[in-house]
PDB file as gemmi writes it, atoms N, CA and C in Angstrom:
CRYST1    1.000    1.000    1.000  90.00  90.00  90.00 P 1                      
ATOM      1  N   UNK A   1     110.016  72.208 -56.609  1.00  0.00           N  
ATOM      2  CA  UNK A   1     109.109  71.220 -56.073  1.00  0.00           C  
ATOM      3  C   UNK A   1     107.696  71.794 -56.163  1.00  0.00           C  
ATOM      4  N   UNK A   2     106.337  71.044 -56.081  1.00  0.00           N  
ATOM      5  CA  UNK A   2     105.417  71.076 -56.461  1.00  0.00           C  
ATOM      6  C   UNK A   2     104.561  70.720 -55.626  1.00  0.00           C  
ATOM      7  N   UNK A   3     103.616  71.630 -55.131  1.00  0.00           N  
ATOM      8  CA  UNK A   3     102.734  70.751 -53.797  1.00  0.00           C  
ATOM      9  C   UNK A   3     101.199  71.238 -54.766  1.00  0.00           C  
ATOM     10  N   UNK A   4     101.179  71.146 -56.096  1.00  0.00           N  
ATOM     11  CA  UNK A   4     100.252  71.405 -56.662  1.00  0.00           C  
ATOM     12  C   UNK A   4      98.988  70.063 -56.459  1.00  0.00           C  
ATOM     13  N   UNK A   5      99.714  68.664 -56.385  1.00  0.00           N  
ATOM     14  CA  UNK A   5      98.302  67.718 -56.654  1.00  0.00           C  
ATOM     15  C   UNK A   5      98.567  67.824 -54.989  1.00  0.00           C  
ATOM     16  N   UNK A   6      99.733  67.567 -53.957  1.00  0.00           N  
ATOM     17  CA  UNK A   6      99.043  67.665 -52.719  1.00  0.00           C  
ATOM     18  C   UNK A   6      98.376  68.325 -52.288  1.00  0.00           C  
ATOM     19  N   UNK A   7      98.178  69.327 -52.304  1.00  0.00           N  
ATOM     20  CA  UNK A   7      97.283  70.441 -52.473  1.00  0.00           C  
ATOM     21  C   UNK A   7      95.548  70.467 -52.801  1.00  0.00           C  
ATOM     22  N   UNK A   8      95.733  69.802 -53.845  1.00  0.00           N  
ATOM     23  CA  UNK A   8      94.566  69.420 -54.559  1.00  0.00           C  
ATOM     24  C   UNK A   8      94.106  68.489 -54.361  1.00  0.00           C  
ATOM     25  N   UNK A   9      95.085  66.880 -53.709  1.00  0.00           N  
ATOM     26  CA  UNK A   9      94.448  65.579 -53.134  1.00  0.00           C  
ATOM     27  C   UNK A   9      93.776  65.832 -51.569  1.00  0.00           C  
ATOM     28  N   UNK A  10      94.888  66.703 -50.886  1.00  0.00           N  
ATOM     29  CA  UNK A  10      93.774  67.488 -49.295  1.00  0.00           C  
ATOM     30  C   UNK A  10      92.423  67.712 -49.871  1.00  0.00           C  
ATOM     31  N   UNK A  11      92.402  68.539 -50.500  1.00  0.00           N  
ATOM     32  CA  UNK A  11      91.267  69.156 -50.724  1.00  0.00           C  
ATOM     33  C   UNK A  11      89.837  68.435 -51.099  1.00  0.00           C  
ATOM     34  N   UNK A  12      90.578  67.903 -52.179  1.00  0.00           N  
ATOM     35  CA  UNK A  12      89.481  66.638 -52.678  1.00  0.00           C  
ATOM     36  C   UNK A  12      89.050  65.888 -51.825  1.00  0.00           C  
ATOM     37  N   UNK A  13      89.945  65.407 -50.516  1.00  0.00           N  
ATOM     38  CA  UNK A  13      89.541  64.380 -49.679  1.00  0.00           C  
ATOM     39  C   UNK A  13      88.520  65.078 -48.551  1.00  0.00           C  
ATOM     40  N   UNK A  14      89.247  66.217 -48.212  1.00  0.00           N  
ATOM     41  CA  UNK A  14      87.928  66.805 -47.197  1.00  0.00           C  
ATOM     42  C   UNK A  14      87.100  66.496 -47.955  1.00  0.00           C  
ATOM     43  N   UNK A  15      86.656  67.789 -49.095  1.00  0.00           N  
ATOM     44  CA  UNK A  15      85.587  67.806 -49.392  1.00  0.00           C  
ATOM     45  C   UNK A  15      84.694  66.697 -49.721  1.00  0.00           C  
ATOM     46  N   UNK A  16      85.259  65.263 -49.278  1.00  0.00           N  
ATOM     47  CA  UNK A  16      84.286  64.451 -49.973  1.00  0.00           C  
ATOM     48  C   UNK A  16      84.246  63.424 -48.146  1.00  0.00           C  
ATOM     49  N   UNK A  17      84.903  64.428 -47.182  1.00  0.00           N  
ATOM     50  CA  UNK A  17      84.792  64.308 -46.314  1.00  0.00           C  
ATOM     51  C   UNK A  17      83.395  64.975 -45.384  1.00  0.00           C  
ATOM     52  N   UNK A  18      83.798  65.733 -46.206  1.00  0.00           N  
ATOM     53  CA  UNK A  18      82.302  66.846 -45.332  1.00  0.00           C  
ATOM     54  C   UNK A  18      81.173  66.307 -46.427  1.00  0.00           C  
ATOM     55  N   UNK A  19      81.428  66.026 -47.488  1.00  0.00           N  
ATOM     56  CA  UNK A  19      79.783  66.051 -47.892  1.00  0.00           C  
ATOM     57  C   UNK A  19      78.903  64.713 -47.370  1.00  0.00           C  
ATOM     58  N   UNK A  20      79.854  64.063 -46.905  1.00  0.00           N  
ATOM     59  CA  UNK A  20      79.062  62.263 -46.764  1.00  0.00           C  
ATOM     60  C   UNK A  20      78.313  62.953 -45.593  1.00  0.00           C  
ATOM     61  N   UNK A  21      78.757  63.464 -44.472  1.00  0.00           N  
ATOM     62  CA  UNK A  21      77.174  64.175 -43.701  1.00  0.00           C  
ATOM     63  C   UNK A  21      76.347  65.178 -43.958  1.00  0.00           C  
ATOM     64  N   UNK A  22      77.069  65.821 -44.867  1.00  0.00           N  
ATOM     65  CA  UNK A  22      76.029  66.985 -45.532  1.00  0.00           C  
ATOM     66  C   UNK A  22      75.205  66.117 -45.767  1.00  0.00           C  
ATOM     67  N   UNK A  23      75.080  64.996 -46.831  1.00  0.00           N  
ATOM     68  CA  UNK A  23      74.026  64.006 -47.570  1.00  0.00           C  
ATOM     69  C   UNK A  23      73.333  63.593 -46.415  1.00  0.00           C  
ATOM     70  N   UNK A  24      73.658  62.979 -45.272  1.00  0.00           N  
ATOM     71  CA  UNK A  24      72.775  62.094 -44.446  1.00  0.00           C  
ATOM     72  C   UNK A  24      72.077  63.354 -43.744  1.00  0.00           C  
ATOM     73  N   UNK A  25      72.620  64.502 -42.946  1.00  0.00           N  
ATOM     74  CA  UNK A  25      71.676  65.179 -42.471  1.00  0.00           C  
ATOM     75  C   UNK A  25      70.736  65.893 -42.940  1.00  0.00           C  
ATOM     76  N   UNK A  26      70.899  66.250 -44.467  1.00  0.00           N  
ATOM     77  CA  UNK A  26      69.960  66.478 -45.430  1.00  0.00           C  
ATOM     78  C   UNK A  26      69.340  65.735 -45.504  1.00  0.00           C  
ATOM     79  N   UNK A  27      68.842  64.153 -45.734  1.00  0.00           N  
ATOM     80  CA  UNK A  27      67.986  64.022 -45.594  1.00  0.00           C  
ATOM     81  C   UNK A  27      67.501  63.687 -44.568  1.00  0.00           C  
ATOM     82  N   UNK A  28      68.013  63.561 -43.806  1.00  0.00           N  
ATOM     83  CA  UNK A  28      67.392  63.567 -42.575  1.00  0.00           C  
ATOM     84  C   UNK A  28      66.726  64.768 -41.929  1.00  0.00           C  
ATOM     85  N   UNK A  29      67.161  65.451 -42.362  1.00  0.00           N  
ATOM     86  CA  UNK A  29      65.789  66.684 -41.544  1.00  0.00           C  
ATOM     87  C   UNK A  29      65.548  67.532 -43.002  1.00  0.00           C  
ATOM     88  N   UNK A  30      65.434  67.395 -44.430  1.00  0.00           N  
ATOM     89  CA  UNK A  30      64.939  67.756 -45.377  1.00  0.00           C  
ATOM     90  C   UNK A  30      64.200  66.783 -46.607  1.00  0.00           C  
ATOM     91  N   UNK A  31      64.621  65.868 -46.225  1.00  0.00           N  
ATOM     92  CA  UNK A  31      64.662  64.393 -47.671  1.00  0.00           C  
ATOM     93  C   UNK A  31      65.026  64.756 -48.679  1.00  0.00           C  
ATOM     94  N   UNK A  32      63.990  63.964 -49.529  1.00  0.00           N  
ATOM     95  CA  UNK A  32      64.521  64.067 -51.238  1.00  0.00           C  
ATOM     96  C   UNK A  32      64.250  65.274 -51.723  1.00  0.00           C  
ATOM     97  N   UNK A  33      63.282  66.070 -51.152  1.00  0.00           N  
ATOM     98  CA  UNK A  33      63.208  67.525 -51.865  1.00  0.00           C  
ATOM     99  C   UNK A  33      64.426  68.277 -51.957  1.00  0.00           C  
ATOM    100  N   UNK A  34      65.341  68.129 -50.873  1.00  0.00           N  
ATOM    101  CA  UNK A  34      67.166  68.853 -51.205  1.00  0.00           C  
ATOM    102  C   UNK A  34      67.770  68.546 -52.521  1.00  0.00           C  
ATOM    103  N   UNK A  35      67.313  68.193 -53.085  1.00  0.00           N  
ATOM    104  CA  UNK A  35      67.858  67.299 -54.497  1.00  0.00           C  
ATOM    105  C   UNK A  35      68.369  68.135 -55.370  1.00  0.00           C  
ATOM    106  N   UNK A  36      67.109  69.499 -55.945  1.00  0.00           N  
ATOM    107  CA  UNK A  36      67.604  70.380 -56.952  1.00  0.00           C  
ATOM    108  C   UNK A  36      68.380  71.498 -56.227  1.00  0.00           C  
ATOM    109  N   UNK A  37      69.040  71.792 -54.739  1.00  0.00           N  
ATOM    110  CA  UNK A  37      69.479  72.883 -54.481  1.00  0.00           C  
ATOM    111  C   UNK A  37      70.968  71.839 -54.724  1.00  0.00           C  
ATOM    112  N   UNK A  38      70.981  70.844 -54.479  1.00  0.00           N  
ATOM    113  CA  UNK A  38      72.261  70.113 -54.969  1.00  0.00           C  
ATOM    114  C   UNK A  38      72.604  70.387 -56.256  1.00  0.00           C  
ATOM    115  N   UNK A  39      71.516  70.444 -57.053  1.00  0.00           N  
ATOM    116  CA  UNK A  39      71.756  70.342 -58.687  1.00  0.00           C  
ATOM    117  C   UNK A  39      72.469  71.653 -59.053  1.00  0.00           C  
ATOM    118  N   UNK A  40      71.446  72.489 -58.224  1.00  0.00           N  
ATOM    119  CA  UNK A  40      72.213  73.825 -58.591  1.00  0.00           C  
ATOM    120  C   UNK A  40      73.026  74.145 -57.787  1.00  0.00           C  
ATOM    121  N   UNK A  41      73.564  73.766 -56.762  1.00  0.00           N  
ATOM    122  CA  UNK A  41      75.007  74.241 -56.138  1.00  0.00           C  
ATOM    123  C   UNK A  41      76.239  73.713 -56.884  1.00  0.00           C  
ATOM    124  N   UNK A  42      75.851  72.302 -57.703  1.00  0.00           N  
ATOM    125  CA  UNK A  42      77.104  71.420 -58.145  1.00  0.00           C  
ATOM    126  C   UNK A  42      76.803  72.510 -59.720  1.00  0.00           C  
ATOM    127  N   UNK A  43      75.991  72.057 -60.083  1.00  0.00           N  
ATOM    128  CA  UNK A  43      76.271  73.156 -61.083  1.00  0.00           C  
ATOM    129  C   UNK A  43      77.019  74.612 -61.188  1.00  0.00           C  
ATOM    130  N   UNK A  44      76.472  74.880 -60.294  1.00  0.00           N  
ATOM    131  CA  UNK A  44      76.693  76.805 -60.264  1.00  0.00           C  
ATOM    132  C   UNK A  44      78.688  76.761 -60.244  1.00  0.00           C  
ATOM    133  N   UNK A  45      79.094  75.481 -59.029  1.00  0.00           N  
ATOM    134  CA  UNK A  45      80.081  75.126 -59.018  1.00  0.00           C  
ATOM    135  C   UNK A  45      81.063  74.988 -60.191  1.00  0.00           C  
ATOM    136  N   UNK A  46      80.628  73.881 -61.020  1.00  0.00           N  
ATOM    137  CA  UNK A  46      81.285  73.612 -62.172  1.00  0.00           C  
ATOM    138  C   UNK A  46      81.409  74.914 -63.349  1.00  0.00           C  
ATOM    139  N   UNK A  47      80.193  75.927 -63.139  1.00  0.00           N  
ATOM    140  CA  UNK A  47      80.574  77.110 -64.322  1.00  0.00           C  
ATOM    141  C   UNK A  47      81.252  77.917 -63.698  1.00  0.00           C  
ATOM    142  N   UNK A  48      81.499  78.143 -62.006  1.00  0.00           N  
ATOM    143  CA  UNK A  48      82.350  78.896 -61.498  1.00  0.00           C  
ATOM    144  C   UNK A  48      83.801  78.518 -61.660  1.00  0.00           C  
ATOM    145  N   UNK A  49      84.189  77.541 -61.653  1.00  0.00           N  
ATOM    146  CA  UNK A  49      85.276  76.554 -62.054  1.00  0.00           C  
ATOM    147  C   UNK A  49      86.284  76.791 -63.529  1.00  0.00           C  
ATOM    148  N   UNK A  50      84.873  76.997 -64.007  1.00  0.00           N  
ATOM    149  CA  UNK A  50      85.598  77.422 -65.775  1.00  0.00           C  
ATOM    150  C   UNK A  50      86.297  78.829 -65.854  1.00  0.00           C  
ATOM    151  N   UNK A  51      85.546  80.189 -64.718  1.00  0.00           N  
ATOM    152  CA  UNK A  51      86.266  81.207 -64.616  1.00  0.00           C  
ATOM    153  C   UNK A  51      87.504  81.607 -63.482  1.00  0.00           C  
ATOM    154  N   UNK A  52      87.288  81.178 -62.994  1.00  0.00           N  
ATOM    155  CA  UNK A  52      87.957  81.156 -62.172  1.00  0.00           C  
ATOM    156  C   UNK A  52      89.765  80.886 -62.659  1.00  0.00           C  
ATOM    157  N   UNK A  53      90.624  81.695 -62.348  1.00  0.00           N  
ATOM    158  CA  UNK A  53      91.782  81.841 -63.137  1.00  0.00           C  
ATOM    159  C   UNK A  53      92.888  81.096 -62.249  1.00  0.00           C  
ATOM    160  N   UNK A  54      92.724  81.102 -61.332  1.00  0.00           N  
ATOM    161  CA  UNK A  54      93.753  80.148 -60.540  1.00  0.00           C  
ATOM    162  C   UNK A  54      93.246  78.804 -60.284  1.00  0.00           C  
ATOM    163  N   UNK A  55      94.412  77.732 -61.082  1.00  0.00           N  
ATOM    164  CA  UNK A  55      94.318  76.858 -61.396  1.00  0.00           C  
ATOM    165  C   UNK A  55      93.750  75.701 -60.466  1.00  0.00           C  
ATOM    166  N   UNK A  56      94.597  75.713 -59.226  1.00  0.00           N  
ATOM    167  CA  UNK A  56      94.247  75.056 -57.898  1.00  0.00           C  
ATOM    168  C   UNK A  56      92.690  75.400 -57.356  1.00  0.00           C  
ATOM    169  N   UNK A  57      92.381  76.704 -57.600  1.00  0.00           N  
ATOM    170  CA  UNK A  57      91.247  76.940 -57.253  1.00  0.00           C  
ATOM    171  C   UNK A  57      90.087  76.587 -57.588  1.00  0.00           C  
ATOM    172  N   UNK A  58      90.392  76.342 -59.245  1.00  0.00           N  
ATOM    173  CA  UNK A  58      89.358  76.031 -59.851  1.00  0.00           C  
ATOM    174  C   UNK A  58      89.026  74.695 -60.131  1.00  0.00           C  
ATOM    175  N   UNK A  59      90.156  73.827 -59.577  1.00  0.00           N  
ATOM    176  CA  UNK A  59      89.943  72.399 -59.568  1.00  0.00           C  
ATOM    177  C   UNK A  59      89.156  72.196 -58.216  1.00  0.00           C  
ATOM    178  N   UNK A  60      89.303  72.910 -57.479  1.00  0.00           N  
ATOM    179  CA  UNK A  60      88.978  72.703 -56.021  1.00  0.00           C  
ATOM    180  C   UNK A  60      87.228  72.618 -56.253  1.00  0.00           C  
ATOM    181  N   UNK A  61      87.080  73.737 -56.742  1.00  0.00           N  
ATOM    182  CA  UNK A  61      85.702  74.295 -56.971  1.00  0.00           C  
ATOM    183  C   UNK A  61      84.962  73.423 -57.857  1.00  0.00           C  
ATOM    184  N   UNK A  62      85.081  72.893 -58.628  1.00  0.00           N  
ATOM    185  CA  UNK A  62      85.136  71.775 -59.937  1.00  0.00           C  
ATOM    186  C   UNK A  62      85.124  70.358 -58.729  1.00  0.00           C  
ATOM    187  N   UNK A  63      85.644  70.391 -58.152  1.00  0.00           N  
ATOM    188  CA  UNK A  63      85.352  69.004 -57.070  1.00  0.00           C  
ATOM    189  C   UNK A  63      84.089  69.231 -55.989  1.00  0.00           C  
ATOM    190  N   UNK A  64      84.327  70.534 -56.098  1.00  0.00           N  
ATOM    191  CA  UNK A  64      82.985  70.958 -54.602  1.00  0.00           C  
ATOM    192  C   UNK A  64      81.875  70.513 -55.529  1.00  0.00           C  
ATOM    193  N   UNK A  65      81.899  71.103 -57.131  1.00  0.00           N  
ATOM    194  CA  UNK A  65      80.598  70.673 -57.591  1.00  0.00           C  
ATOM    195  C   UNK A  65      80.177  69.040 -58.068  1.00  0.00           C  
ATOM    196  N   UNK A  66      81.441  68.194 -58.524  1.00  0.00           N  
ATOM    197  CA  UNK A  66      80.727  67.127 -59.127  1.00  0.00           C  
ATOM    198  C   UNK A  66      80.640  66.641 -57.539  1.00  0.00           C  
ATOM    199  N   UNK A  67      80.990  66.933 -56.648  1.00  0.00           N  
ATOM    200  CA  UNK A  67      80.919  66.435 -55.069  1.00  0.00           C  
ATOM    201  C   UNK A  67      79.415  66.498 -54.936  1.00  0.00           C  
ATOM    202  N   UNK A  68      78.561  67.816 -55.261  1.00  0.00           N  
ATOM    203  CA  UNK A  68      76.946  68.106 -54.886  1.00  0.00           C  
ATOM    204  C   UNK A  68      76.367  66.829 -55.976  1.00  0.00           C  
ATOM    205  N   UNK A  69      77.124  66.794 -56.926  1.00  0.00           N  
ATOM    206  CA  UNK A  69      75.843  66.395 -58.216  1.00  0.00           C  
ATOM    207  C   UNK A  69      76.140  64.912 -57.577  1.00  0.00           C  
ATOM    208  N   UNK A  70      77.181  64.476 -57.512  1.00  0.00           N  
ATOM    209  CA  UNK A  70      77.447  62.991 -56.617  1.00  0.00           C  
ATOM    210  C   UNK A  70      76.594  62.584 -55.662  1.00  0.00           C  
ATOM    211  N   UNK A  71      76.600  63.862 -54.904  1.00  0.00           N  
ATOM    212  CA  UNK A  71      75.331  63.699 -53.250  1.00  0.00           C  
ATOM    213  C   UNK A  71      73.823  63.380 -53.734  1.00  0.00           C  
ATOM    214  N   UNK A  72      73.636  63.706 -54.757  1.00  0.00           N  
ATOM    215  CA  UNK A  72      72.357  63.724 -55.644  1.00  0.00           C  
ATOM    216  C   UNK A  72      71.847  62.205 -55.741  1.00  0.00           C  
ATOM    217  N   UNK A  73      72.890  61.262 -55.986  1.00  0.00           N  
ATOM    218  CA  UNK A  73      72.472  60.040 -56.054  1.00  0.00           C  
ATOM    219  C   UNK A  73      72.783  59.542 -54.320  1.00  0.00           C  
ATOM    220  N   UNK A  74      73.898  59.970 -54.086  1.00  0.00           N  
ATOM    221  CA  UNK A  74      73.758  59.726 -52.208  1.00  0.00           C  
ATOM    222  C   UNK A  74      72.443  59.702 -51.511  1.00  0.00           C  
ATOM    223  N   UNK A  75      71.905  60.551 -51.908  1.00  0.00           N  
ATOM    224  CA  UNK A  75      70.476  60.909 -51.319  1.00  0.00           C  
ATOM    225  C   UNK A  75      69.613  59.977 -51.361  1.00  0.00           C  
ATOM    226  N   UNK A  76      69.596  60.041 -52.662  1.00  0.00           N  
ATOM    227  CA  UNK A  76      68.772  58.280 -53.362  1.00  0.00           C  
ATOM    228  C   UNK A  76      69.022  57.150 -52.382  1.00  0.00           C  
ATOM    229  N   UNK A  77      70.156  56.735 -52.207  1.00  0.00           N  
ATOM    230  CA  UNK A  77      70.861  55.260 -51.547  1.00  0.00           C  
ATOM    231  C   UNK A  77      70.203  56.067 -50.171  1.00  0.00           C  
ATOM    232  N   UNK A  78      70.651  57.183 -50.100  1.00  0.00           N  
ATOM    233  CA  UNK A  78      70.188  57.440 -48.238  1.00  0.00           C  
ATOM    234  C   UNK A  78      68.917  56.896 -47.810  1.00  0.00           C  
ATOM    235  N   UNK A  79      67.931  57.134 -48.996  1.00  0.00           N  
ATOM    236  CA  UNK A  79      66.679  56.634 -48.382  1.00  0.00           C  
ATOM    237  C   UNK A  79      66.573  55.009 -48.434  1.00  0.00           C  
ATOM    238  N   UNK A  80      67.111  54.467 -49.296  1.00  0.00           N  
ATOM    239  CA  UNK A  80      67.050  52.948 -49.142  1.00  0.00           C  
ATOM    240  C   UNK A  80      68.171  52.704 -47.985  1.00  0.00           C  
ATOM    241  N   UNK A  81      68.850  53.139 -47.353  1.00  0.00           N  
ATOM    242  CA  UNK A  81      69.571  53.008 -46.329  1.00  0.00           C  
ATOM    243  C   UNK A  81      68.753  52.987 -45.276  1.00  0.00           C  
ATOM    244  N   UNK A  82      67.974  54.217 -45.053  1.00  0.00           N  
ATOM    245  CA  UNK A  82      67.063  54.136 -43.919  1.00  0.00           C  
ATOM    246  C   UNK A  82      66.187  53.354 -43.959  1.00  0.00           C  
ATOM    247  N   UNK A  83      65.654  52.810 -44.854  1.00  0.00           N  
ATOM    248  CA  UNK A  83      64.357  51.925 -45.084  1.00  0.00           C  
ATOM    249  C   UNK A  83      64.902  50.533 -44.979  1.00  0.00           C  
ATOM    250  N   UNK A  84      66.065  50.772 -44.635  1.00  0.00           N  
ATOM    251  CA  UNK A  84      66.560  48.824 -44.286  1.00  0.00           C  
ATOM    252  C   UNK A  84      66.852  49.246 -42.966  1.00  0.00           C  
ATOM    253  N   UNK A  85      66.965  50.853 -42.485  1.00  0.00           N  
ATOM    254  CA  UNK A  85      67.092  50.420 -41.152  1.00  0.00           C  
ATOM    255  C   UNK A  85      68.678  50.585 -40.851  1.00  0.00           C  
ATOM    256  N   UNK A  86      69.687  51.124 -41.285  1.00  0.00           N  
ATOM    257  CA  UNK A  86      71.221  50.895 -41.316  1.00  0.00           C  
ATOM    258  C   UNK A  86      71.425  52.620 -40.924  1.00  0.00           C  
ATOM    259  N   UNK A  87      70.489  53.556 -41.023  1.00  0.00           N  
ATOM    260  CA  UNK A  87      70.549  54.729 -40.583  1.00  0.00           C  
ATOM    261  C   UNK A  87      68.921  54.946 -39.939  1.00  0.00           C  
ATOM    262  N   UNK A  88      69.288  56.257 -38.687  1.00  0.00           N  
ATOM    263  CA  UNK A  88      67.635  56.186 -38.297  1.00  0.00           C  
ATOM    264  C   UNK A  88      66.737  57.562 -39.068  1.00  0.00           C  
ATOM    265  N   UNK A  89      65.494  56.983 -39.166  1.00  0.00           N  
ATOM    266  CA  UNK A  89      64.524  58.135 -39.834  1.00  0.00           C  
ATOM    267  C   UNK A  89      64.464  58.981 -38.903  1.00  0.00           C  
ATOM    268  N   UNK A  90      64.037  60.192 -39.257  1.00  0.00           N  
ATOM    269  CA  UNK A  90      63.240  61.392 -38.491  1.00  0.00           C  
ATOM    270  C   UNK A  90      62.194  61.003 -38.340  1.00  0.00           C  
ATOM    271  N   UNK A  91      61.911  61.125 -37.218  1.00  0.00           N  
ATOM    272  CA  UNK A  91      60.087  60.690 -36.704  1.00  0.00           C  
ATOM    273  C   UNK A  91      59.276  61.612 -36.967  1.00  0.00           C  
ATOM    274  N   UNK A  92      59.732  62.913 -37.307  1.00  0.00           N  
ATOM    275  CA  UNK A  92      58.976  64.454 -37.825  1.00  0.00           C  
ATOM    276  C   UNK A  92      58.235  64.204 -39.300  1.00  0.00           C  
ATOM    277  N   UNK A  93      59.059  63.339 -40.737  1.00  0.00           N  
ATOM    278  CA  UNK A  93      58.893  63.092 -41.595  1.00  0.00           C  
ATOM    279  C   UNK A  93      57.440  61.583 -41.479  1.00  0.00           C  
TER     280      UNK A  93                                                      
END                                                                             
């Protein structure tokens, strides 16, 4: 028996569990400037992915990153989210 994709469907689902507030509190107390540390975390992700020798692992890691480069456009919608008002701004910004 095989708990290889369950394994890998947990995983996928957190992680796309935790990033939907990573995205909103980023911009919320950083904005759109968080953009390229996304670029390069999802990146750095995806070439870590290619070495990485255990298989499960490296899918995992390979999801953490297209997960950042995904948040990248999240960010985008975040601010037209707040600007209709459906999330609240930082009054600091």
């Amino acid at each position: 028996m095989g708990f290889t994709g369950i394994i890998i469907g947990v995983a996928a689902f957190a992680i796309i569990g935790v990033m939907h507030p990573v995205v909103i509190k980023s911009y919320y107390y950083i904005g759109l400037k968080v953009w390229p540390a996304f670029l390069l975390i999802g990146g750095a992700c995806l070439v870590a992915s290619l070495f990485v020798p255990n298989q499960i692992a490296s899918i995992i890691i390979a999801v953490l990153g297209v997960s950042f480069l995904w948040g990248i456009h999240e960010l985008f919608e975040q601010k037209e989210r707040v600007e209709k008002g459906w999330y609240p701004a930082n009054p600091r910004h």
